[in-house]
PDB file of the backbone (N, CA, C, O) and the ligand in Angstrom, with CONECT records:
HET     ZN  A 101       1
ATOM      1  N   UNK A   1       6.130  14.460  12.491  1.00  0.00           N
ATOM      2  CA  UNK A   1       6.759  13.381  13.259  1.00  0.00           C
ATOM      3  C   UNK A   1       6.270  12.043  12.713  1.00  0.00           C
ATOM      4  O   UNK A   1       5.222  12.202  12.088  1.00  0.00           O
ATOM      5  N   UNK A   2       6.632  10.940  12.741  1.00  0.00           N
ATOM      6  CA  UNK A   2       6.905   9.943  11.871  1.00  0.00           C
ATOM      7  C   UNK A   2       7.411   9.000  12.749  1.00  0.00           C
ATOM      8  O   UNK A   2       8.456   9.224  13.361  1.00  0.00           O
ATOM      9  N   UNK A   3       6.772   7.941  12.885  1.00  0.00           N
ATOM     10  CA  UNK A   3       6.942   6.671  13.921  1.00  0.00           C
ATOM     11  C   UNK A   3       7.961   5.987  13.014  1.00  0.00           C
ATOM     12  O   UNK A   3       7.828   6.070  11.793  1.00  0.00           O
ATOM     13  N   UNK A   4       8.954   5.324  13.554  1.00  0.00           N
ATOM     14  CA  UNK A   4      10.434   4.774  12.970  1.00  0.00           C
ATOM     15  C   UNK A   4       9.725   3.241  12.724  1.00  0.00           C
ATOM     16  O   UNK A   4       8.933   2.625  13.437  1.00  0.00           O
ATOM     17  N   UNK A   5      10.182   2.978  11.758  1.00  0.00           N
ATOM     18  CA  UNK A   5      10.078   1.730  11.296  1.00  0.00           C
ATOM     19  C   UNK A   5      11.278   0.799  10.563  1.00  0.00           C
ATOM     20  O   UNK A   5      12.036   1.301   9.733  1.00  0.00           O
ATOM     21  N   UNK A   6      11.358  -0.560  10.949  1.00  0.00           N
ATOM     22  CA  UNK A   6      12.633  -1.123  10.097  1.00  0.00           C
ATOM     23  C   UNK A   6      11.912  -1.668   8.702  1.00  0.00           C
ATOM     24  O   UNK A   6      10.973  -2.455   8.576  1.00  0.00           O
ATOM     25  N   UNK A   7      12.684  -0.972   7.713  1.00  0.00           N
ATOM     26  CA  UNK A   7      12.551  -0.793   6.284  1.00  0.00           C
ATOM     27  C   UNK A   7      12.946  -2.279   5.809  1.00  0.00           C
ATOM     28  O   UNK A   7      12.483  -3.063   4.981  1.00  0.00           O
ATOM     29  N   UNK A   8      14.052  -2.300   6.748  1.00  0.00           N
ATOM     30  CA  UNK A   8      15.583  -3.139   5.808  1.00  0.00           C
ATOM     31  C   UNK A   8      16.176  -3.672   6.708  1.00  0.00           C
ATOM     32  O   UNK A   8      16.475  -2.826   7.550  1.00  0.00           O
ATOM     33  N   UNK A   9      16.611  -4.966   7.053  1.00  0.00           N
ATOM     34  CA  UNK A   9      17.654  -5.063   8.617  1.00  0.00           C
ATOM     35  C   UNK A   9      18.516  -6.148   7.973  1.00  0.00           C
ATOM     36  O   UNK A   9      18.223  -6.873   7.023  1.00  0.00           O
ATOM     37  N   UNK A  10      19.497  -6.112   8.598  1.00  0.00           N
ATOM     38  CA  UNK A  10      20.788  -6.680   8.395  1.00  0.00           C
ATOM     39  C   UNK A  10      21.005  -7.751   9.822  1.00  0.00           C
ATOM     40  O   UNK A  10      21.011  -7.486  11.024  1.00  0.00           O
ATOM     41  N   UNK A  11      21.145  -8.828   9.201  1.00  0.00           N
ATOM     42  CA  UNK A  11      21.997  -9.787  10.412  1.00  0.00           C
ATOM     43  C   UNK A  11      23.690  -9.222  10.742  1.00  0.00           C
ATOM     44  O   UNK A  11      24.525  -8.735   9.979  1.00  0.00           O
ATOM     45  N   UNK A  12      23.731  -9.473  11.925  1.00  0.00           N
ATOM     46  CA  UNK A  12      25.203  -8.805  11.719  1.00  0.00           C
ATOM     47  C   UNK A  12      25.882 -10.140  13.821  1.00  0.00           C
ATOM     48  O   UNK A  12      25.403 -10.712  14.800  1.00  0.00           O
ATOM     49  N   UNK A  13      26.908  -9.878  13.290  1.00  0.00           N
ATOM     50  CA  UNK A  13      27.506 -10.566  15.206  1.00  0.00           C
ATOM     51  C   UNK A  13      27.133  -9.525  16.558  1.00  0.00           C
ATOM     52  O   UNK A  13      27.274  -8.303  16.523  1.00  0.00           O
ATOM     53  N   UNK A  14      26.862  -9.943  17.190  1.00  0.00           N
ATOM     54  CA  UNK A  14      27.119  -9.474  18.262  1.00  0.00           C
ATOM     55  C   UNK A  14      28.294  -8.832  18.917  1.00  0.00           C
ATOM     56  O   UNK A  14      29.408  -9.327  19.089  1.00  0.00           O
ATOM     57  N   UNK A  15      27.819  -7.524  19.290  1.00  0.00           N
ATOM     58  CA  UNK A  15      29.270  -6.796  19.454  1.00  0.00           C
ATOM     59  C   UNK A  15      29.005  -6.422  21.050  1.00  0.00           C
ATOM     60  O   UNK A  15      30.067  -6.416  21.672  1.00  0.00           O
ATOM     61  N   UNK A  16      27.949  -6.137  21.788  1.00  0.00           N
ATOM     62  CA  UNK A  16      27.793  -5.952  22.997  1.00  0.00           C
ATOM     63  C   UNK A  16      26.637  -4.653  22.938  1.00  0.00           C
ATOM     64  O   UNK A  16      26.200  -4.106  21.925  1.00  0.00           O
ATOM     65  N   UNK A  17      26.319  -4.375  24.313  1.00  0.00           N
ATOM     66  CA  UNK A  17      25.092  -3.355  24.537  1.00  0.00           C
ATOM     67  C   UNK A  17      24.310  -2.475  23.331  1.00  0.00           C
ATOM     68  O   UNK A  17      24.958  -1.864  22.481  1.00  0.00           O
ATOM     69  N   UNK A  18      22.870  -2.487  23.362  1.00  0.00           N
ATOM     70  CA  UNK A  18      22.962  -1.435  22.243  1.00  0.00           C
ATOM     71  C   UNK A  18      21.731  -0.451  22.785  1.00  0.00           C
ATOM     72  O   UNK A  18      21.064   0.243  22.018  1.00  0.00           O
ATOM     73  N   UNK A  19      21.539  -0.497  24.207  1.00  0.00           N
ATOM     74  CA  UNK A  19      20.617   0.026  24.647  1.00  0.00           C
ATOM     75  C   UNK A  19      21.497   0.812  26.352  1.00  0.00           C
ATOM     76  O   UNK A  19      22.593   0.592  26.868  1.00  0.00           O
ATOM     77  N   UNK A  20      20.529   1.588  26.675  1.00  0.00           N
ATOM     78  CA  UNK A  20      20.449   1.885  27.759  1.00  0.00           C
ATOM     79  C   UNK A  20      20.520   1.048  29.298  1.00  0.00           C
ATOM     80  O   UNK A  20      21.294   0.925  30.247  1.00  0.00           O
ATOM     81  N   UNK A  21      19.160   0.572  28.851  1.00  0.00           N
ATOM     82  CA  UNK A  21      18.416  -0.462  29.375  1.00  0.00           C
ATOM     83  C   UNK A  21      19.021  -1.589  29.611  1.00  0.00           C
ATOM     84  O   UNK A  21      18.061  -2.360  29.654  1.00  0.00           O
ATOM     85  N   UNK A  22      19.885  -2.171  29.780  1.00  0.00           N
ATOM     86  CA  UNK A  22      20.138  -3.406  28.611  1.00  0.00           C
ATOM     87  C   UNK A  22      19.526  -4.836  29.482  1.00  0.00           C
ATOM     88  O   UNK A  22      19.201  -4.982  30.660  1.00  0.00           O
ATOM     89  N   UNK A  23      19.542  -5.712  28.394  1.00  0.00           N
ATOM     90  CA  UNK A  23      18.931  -6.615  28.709  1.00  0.00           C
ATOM     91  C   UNK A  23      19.601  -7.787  28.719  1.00  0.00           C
ATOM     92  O   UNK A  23      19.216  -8.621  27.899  1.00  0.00           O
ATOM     93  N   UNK A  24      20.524  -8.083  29.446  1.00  0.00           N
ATOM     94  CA  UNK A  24      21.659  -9.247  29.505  1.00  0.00           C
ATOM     95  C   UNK A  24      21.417 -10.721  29.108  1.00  0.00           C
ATOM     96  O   UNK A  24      22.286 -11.561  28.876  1.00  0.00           O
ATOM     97  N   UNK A  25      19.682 -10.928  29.064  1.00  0.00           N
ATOM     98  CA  UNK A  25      19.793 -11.652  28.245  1.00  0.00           C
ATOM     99  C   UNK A  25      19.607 -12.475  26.864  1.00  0.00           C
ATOM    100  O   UNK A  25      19.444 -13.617  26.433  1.00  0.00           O
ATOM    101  N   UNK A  26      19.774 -10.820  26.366  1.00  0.00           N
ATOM    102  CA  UNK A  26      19.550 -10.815  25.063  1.00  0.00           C
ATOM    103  C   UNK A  26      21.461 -10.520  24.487  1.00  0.00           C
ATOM    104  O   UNK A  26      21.842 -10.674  23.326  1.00  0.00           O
ATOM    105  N   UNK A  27      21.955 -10.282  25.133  1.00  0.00           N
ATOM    106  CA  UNK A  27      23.326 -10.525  24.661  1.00  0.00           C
ATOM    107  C   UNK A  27      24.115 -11.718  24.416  1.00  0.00           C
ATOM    108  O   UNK A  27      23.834 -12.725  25.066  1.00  0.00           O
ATOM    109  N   UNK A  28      25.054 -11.752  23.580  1.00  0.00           N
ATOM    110  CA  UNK A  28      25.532 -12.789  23.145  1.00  0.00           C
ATOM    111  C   UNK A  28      25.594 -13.879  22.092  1.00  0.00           C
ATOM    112  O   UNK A  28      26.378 -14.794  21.840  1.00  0.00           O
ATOM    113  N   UNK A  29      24.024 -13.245  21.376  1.00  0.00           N
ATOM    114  CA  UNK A  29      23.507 -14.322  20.596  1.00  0.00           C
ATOM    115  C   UNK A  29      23.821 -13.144  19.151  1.00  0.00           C
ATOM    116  O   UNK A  29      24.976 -12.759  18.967  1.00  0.00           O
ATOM    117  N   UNK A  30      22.691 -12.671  18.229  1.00  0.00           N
ATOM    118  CA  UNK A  30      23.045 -11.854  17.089  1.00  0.00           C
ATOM    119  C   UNK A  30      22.575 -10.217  17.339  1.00  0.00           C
ATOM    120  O   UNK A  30      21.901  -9.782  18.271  1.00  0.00           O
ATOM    121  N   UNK A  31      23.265  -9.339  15.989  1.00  0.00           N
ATOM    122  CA  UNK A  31      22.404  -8.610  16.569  1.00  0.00           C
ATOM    123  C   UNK A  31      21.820  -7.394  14.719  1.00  0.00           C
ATOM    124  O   UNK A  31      22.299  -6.946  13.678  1.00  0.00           O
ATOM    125  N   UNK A  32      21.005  -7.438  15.218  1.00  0.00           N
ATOM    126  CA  UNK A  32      20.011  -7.152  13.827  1.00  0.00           C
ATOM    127  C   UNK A  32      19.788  -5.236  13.633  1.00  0.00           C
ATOM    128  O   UNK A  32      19.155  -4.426  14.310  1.00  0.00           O
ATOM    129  N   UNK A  33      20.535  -5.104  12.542  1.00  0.00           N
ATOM    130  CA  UNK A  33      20.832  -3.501  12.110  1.00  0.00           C
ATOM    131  C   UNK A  33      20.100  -3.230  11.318  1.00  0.00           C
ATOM    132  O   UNK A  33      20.264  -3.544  10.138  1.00  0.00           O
ATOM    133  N   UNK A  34      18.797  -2.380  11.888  1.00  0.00           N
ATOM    134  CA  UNK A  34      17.519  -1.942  11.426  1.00  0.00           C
ATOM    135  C   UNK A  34      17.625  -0.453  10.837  1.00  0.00           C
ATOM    136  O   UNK A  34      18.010   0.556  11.428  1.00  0.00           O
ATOM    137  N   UNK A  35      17.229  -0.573   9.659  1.00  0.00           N
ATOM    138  CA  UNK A  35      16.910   0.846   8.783  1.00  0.00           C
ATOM    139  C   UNK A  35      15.633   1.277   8.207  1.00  0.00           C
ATOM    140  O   UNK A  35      14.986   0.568   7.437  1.00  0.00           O
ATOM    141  N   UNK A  36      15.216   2.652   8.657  1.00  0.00           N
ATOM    142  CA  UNK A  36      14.057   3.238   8.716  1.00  0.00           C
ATOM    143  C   UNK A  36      14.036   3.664   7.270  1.00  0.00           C
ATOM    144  O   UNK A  36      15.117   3.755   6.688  1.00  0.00           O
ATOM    145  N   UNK A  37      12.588   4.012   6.444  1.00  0.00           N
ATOM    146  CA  UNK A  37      12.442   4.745   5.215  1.00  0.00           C
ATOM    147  C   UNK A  37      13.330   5.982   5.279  1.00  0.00           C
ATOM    148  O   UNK A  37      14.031   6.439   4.376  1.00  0.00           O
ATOM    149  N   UNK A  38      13.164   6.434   6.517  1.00  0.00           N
ATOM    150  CA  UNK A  38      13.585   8.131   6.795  1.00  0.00           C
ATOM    151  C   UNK A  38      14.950   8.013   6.901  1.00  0.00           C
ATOM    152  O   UNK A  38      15.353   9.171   6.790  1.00  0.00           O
ATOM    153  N   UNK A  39      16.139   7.102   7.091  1.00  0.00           N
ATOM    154  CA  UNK A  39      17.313   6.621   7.256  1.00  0.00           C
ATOM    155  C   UNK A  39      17.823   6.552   8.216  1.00  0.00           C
ATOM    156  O   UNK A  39      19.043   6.457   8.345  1.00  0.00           O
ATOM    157  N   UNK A  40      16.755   6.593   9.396  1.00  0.00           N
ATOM    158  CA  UNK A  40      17.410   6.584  10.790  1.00  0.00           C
ATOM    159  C   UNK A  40      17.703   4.915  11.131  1.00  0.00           C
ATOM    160  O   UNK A  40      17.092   3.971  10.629  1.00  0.00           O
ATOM    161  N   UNK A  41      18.549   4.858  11.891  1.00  0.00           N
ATOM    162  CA  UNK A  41      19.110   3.469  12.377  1.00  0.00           C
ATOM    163  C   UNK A  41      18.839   3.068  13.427  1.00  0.00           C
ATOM    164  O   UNK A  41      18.480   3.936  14.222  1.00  0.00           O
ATOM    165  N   UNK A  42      18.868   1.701  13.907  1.00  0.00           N
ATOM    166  CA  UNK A  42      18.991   1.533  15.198  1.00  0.00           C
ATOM    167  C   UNK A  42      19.664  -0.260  15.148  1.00  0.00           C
ATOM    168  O   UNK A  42      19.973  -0.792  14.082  1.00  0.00           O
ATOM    169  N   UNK A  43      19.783  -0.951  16.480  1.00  0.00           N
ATOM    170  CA  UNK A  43      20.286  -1.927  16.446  1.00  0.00           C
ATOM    171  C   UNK A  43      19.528  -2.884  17.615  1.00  0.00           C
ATOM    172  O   UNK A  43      19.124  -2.352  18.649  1.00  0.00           O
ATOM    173  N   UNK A  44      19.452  -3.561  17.505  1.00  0.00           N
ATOM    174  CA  UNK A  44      18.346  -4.574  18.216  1.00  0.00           C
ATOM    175  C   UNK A  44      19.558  -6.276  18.395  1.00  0.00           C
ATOM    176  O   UNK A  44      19.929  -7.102  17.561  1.00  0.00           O
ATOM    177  N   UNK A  45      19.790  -6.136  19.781  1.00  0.00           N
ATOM    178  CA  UNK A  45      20.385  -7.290  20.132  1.00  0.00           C
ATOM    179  C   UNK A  45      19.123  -8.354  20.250  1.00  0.00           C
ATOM    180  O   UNK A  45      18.029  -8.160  20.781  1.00  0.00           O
ATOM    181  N   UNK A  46      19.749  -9.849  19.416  1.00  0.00           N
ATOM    182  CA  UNK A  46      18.710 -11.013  19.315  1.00  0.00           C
ATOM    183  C   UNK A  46      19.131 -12.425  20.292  1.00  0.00           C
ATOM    184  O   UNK A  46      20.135 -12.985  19.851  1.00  0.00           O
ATOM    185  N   UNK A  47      18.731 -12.862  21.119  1.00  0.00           N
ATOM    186  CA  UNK A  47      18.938 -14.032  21.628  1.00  0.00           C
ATOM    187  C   UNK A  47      17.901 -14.817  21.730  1.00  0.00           C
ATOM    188  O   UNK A  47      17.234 -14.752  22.762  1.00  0.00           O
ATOM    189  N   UNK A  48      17.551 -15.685  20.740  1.00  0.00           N
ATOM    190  CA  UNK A  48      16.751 -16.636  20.799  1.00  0.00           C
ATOM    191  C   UNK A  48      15.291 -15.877  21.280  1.00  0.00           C
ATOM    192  O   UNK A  48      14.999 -14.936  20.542  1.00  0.00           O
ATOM    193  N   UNK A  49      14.357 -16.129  22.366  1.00  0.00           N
ATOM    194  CA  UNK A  49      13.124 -14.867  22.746  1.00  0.00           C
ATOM    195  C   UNK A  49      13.628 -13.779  23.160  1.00  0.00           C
ATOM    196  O   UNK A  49      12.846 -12.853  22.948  1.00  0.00           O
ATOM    197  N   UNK A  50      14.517 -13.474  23.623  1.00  0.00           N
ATOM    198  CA  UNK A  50      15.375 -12.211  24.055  1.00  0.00           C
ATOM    199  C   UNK A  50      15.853 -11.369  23.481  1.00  0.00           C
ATOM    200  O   UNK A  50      17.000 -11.449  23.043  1.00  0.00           O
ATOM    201  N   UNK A  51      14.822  -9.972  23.282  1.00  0.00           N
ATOM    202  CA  UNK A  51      15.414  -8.791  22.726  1.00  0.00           C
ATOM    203  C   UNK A  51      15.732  -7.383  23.224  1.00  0.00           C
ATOM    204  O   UNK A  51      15.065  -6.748  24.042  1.00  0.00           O
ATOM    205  N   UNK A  52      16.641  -7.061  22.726  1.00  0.00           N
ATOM    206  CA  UNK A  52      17.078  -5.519  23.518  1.00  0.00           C
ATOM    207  C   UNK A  52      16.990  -4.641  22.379  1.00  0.00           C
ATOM    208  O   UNK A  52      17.464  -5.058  21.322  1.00  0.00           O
ATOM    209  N   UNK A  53      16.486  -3.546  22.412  1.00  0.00           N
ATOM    210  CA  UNK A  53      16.362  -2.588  21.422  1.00  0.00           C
ATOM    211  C   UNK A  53      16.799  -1.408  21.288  1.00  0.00           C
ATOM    212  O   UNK A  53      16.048  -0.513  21.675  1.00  0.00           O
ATOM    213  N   UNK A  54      18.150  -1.022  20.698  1.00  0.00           N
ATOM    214  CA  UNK A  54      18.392   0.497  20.714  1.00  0.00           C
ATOM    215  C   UNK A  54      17.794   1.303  20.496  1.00  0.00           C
ATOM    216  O   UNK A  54      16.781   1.024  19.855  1.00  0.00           O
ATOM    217  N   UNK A  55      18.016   2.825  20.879  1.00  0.00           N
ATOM    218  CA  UNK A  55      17.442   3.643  20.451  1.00  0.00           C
ATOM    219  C   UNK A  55      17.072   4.428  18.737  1.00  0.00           C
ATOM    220  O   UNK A  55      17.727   3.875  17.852  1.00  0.00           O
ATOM    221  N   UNK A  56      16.689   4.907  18.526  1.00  0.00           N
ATOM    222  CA  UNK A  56      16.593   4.875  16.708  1.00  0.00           C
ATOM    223  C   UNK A  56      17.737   6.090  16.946  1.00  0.00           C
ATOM    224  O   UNK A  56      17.806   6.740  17.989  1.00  0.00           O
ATOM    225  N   UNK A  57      18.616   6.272  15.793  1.00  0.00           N
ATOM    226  CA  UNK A  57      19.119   7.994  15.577  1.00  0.00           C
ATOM    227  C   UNK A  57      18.822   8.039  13.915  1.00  0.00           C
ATOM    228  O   UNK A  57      18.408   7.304  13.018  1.00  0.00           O
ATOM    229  N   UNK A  58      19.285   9.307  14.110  1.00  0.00           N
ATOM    230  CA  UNK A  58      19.672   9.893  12.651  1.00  0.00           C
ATOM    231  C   UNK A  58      20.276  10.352  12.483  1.00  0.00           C
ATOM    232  O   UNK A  58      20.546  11.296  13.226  1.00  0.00           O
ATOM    233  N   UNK A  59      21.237   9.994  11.012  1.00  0.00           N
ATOM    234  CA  UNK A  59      22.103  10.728  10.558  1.00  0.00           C
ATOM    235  C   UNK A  59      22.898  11.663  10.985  1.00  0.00           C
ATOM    236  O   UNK A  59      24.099  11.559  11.231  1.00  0.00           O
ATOM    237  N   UNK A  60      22.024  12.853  11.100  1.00  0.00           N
ATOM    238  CA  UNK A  60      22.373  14.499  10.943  1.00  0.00           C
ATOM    239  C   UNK A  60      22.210  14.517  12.854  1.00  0.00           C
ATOM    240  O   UNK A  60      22.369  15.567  13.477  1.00  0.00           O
TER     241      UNK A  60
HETATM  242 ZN    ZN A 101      11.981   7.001  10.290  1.00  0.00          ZN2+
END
């Protein structure tokens, strides 16, 4: 097992929720597409101090 880490992240727009949780006020602003060594993904909504953090997946 192997703790997920962002390798690589991408700025990208805001498209809406990327969590469970969510954190309303972290919506609206960007949202940052994080890639692990292992290639799992996840997506992290950014608003200024306000962050919401998806869950990681993988691939398969
Ligand atoms: Zn990983």
């Amino acid at each position: 097992m192997h703790r997920h880490r962002a390798k690589s992240s991408e700025i990208r727009c805001y498209t809406g929720p990327v969590a469970q949780k969510q954190n309303k006020a972290a919506h609206g602003g960007y949202c940052r597409h994080e890639t692990c060594s292992c290639g799992a993904r996840r997506s992290v909504n950014v608003n200024g101090p306000h962050v919401e953090r998806g869950r990681w997946t993988t691939a398969d």
